[in-house]
Phi, psi and omega in degrees: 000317169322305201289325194289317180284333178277019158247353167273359172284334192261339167301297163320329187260335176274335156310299178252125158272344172269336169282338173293295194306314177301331158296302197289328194309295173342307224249317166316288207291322197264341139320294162299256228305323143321328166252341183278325179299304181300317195268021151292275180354289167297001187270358187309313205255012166290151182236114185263146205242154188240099199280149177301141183268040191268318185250028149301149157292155179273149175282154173260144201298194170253169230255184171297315229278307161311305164342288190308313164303313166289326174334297176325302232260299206269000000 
């Protein structure tokens, strides 16, 4: 069944060129949805790891001159 629809897809195609080109776009589109599926899939199993903010640095206060800018901002 498989051999009958590609040669009637090629029939079709030597006939018509807006049907070759409207296949490929199809077959472009069904690509993209076939890998955004796989790579949903895969996103399950990524692990991200997450650091304690015991060995972040500490901030420093801000300087005047930002003090003064925000005032200006509000």
């Amino acid at each position: 069944m498989a051999k009958a629809r590609q040669s009637t897809e090629t029939a079709k195609a030597l006939v018509s060129p807006l049907f070759a080109w409207s296949n490929a776009v199809l077959k472009g589109g069904e690509m993209m949805l076939d890998s955004m599926a796989a790579a949903a899939r895969n996103a399950k199993e990524i692990r991200v790891a997450v650091l304690p903010d015991g060995d972040t640095p500490q901030r420093r206060p801000a300087s005047r001159k930002a003090k003064r800018k925000a005032r200006r901002r509000r």
